[in-house]
Backbone atoms as SQL, in Angstrom:
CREATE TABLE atoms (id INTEGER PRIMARY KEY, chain TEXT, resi INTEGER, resn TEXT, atom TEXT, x REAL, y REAL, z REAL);
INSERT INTO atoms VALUES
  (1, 'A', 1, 'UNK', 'N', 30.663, 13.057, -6.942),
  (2, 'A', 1, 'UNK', 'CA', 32.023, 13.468, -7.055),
  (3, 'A', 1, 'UNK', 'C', 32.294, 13.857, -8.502),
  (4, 'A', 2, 'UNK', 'N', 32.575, 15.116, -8.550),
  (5, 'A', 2, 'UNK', 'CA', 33.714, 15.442, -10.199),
  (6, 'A', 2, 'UNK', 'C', 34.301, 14.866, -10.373),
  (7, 'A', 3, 'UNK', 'N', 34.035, 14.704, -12.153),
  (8, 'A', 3, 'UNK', 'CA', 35.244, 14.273, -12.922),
  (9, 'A', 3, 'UNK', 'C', 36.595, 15.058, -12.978),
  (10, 'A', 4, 'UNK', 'N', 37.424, 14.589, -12.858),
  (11, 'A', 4, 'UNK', 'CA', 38.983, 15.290, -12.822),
  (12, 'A', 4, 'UNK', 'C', 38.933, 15.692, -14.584),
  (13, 'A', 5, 'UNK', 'N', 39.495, 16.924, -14.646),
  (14, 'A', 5, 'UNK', 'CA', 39.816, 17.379, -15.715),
  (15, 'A', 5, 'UNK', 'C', 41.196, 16.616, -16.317),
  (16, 'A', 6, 'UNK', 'N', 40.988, 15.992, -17.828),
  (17, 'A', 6, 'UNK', 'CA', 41.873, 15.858, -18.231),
  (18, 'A', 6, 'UNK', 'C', 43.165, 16.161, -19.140),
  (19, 'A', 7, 'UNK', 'N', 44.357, 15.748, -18.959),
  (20, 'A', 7, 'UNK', 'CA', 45.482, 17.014, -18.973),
  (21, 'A', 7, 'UNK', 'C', 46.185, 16.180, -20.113),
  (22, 'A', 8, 'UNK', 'N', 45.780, 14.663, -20.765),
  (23, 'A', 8, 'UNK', 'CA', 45.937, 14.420, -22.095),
  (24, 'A', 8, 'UNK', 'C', 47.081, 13.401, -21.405),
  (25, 'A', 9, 'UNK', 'N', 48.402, 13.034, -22.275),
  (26, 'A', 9, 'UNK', 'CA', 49.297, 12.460, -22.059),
  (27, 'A', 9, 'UNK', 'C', 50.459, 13.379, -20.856),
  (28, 'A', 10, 'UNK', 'N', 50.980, 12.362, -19.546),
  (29, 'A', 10, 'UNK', 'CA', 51.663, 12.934, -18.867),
  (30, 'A', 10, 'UNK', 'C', 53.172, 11.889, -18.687),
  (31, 'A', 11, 'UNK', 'N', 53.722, 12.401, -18.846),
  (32, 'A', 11, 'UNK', 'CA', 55.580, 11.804, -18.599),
  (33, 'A', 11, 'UNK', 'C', 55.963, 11.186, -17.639),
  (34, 'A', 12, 'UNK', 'N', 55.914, 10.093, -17.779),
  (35, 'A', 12, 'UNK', 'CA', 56.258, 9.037, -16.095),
  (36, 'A', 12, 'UNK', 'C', 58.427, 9.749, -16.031),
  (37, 'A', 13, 'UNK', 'N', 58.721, 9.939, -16.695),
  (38, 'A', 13, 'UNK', 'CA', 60.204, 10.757, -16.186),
  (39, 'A', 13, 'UNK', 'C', 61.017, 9.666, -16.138),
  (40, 'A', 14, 'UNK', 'N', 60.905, 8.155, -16.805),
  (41, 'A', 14, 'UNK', 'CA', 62.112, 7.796, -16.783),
  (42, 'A', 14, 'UNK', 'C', 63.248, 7.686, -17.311),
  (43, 'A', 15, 'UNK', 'N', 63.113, 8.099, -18.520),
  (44, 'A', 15, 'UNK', 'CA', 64.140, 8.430, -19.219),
  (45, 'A', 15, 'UNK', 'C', 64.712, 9.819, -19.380),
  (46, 'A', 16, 'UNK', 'N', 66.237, 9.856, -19.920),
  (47, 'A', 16, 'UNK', 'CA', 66.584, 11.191, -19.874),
  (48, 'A', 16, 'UNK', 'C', 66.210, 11.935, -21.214),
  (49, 'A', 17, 'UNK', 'N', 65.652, 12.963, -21.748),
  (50, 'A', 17, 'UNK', 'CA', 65.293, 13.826, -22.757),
  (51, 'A', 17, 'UNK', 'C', 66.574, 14.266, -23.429),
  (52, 'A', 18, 'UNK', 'N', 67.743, 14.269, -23.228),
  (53, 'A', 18, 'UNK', 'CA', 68.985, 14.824, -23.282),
  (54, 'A', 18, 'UNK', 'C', 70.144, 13.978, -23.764),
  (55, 'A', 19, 'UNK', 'N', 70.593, 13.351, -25.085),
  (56, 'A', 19, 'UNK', 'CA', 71.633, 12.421, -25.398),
  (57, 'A', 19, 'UNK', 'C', 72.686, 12.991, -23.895),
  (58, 'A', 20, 'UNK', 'N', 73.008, 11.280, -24.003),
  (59, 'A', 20, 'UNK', 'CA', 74.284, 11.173, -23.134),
  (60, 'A', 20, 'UNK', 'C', 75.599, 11.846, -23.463),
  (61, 'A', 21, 'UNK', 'N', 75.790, 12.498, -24.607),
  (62, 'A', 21, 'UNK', 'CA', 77.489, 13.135, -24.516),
  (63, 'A', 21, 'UNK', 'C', 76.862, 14.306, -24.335),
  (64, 'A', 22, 'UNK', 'N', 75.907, 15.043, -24.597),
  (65, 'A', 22, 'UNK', 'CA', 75.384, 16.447, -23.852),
  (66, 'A', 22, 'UNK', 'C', 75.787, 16.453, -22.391),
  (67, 'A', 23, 'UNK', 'N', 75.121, 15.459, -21.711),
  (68, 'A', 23, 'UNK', 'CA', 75.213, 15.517, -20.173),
  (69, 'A', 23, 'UNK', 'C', 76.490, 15.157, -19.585),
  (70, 'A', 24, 'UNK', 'N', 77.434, 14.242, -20.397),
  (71, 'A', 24, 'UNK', 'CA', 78.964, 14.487, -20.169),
  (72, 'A', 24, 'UNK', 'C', 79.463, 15.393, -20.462),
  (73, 'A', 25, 'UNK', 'N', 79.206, 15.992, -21.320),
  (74, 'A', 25, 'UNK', 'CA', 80.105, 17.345, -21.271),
  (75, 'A', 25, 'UNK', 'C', 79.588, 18.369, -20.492),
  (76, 'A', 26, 'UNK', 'N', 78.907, 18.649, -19.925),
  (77, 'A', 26, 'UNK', 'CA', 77.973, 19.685, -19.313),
  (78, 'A', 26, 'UNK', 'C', 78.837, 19.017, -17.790),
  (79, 'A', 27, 'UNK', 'N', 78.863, 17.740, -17.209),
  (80, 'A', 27, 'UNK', 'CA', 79.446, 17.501, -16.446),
  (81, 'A', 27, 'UNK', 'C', 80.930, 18.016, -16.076),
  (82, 'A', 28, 'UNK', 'N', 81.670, 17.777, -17.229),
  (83, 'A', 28, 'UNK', 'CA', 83.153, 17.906, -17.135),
  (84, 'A', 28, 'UNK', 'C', 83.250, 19.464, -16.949),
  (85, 'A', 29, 'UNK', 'N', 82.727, 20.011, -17.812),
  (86, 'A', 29, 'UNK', 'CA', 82.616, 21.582, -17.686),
  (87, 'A', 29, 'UNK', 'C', 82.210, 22.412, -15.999),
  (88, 'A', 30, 'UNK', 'N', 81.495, 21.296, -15.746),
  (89, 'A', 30, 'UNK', 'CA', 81.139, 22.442, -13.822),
  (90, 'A', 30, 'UNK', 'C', 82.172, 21.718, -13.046),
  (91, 'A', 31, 'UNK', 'N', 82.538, 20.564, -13.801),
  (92, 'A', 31, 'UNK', 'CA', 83.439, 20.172, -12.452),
  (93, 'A', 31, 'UNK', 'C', 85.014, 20.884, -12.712),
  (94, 'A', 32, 'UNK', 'N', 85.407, 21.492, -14.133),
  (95, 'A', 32, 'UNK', 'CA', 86.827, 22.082, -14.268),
  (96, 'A', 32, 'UNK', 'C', 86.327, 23.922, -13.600),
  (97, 'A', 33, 'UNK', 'N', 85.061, 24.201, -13.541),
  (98, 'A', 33, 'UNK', 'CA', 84.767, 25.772, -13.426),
  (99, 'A', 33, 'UNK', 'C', 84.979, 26.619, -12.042),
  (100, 'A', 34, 'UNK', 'N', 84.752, 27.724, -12.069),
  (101, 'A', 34, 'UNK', 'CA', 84.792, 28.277, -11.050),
  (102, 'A', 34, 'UNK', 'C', 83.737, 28.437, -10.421),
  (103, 'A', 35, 'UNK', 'N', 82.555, 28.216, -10.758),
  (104, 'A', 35, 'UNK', 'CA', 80.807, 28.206, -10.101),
  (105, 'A', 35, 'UNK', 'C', 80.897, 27.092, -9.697),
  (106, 'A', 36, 'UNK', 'N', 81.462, 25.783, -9.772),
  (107, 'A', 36, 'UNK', 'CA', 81.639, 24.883, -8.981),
  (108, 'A', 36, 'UNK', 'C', 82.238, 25.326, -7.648),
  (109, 'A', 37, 'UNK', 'N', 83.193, 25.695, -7.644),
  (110, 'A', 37, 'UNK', 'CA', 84.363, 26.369, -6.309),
  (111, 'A', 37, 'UNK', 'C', 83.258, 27.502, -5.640),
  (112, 'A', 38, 'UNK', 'N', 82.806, 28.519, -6.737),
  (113, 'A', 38, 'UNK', 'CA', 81.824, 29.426, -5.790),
  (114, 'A', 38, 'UNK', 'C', 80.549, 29.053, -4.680),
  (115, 'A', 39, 'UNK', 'N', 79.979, 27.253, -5.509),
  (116, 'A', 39, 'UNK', 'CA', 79.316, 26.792, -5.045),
  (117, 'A', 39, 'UNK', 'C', 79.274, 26.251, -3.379),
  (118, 'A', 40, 'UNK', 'N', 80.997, 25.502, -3.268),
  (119, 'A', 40, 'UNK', 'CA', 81.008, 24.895, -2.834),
  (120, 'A', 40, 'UNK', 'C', 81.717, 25.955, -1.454),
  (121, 'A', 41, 'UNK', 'N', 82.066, 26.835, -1.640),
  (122, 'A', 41, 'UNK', 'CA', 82.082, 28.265, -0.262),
  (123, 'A', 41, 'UNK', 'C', 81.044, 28.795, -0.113),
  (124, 'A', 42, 'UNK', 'N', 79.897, 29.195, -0.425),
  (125, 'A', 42, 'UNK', 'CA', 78.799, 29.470, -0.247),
  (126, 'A', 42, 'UNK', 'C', 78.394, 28.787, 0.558),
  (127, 'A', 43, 'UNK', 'N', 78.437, 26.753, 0.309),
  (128, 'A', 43, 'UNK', 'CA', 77.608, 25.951, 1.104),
  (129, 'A', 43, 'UNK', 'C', 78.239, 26.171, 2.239),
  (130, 'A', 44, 'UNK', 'N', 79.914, 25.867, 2.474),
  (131, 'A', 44, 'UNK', 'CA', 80.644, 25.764, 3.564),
  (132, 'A', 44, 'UNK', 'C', 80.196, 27.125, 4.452),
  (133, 'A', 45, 'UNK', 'N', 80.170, 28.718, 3.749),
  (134, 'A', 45, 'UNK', 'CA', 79.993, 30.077, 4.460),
  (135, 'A', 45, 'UNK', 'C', 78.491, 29.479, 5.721),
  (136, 'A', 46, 'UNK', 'N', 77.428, 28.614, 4.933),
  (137, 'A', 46, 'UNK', 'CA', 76.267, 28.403, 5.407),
  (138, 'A', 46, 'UNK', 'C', 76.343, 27.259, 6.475),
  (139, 'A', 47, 'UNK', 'N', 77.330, 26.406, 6.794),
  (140, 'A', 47, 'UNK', 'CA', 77.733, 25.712, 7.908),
  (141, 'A', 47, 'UNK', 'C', 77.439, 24.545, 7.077),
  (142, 'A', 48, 'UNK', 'N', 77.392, 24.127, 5.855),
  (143, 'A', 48, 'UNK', 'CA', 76.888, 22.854, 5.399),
  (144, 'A', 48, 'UNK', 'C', 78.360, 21.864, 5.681),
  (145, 'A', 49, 'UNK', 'N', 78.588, 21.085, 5.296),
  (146, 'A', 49, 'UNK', 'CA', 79.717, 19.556, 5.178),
  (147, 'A', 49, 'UNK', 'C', 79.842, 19.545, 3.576),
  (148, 'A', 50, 'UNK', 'N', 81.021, 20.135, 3.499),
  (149, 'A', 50, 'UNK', 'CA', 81.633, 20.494, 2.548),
  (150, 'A', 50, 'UNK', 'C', 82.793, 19.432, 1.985),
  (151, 'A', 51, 'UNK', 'N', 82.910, 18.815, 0.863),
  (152, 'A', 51, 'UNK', 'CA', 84.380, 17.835, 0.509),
  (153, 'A', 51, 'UNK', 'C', 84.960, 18.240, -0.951),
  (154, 'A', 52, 'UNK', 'N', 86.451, 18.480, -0.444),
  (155, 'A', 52, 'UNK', 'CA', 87.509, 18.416, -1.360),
  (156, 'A', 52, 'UNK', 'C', 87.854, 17.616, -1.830),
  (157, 'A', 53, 'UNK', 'N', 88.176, 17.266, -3.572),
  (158, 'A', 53, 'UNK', 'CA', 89.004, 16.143, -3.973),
  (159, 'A', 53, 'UNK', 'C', 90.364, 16.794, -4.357),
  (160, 'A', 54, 'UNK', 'N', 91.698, 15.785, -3.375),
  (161, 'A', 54, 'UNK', 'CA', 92.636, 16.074, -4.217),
  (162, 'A', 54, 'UNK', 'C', 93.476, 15.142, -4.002),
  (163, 'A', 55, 'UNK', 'N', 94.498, 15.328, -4.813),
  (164, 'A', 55, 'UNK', 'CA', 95.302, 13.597, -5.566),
  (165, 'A', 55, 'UNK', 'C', 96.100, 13.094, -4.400),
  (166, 'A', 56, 'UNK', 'N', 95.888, 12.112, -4.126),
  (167, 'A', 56, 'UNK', 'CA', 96.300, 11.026, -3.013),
  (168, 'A', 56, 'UNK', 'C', 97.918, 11.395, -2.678),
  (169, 'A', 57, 'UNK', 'N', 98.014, 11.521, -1.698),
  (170, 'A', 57, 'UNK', 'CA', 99.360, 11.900, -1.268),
  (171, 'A', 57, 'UNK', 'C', 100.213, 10.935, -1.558),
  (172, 'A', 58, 'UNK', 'N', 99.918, 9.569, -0.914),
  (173, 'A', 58, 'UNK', 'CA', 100.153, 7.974, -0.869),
  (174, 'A', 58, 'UNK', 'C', 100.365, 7.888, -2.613),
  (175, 'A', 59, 'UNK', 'N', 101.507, 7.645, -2.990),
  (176, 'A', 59, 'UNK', 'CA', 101.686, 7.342, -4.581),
  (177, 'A', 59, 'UNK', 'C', 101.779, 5.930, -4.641),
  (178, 'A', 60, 'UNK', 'N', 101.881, 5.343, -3.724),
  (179, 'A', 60, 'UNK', 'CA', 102.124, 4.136, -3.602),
  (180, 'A', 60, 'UNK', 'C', 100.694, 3.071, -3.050),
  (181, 'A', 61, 'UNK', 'N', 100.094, 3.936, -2.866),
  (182, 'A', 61, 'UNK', 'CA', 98.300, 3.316, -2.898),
  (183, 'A', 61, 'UNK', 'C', 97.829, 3.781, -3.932),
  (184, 'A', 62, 'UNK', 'N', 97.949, 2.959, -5.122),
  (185, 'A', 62, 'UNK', 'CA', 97.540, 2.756, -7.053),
  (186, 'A', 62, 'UNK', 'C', 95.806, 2.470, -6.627),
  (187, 'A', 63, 'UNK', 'N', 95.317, 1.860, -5.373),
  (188, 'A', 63, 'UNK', 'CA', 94.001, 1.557, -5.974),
  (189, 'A', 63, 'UNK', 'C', 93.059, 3.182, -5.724),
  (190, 'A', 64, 'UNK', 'N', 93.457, 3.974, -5.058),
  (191, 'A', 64, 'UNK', 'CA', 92.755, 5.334, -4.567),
  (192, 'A', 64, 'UNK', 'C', 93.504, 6.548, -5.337),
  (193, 'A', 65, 'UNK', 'N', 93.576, 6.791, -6.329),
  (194, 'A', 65, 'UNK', 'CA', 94.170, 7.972, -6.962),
  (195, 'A', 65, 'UNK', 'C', 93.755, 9.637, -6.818),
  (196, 'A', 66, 'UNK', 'N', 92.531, 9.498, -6.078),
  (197, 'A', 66, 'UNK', 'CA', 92.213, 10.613, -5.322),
  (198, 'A', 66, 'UNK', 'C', 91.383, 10.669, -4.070),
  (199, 'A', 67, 'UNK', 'N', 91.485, 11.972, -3.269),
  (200, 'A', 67, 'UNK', 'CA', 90.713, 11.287, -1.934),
  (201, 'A', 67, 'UNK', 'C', 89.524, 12.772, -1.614),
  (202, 'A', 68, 'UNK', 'N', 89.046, 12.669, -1.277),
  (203, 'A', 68, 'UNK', 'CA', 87.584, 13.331, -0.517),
  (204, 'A', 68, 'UNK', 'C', 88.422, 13.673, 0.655),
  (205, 'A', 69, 'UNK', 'N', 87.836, 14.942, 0.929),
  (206, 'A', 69, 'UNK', 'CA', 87.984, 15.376, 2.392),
  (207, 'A', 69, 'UNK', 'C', 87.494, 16.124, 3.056),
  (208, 'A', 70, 'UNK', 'N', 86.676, 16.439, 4.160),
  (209, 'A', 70, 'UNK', 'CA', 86.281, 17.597, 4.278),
  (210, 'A', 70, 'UNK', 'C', 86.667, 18.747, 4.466),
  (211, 'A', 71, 'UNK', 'N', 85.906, 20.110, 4.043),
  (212, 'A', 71, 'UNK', 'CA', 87.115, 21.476, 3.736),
  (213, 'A', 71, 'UNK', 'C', 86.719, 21.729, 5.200),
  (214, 'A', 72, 'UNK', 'N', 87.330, 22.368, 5.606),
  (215, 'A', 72, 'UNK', 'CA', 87.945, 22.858, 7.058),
  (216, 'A', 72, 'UNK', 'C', 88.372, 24.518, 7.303),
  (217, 'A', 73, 'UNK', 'N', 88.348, 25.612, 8.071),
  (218, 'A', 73, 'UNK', 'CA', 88.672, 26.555, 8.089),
  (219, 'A', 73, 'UNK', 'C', 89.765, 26.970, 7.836),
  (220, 'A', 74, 'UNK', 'N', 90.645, 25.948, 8.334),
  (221, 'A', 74, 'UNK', 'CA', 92.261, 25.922, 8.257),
  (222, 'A', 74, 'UNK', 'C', 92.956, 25.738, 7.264),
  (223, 'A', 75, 'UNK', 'N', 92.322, 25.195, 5.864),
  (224, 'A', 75, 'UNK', 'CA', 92.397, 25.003, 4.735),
  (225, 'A', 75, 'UNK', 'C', 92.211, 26.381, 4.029),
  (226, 'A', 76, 'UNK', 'N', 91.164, 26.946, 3.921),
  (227, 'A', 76, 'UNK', 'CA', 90.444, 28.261, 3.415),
  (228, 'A', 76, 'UNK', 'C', 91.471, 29.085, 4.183),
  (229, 'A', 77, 'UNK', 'N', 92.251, 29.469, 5.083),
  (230, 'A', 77, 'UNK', 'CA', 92.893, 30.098, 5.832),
  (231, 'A', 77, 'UNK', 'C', 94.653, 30.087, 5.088),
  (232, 'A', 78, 'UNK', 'N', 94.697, 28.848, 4.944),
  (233, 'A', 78, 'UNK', 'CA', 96.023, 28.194, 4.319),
  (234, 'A', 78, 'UNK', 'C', 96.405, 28.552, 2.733),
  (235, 'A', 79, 'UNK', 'N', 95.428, 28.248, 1.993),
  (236, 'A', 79, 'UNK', 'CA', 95.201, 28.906, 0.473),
  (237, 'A', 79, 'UNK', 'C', 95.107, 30.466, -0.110),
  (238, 'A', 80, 'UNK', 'N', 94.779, 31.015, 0.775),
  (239, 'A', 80, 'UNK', 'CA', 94.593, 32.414, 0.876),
  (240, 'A', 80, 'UNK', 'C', 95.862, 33.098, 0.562);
């Protein structure tokens, strides 16, 4: 049996390469954008399970300040 060629030092990947306020801000930025929104009609156009966040109707339920939902045709129909 051959020897495997060797490829020197390889990266077990557990750590991130990238300081942490890089990757927060890179976060905050797709989630205020519009390639987020383009993203997320594309998946829905493709039949995927699609969820909206928006601010809890209930002002008076303090522990849930926003809620998930799934987007729906009737929604996309409604916004238009």
């Amino acid at each position: 049996m051959a020897k495997g060629k060797s490829t020197g030092y390889k990266s077990k990947g557990e750590r991130p390469n990238v300081a942490k306020a890089i990757r927060k801000t890179m976060r905050r930025e797709y989630g205020n954008s519009s390639e987020q929104l383009l993203n997320k009609f594309t998946a829905f156009t493709k039949g995927k399970r699609v969820m909206i966040t928006i601010p809890n109707p209930n002002k008076n339920d303090t522990k849930r300040r926003f809620m998930r939902i799934p987007m729906t045709k009737t929604q996309i129909k409604s916004e238009s």
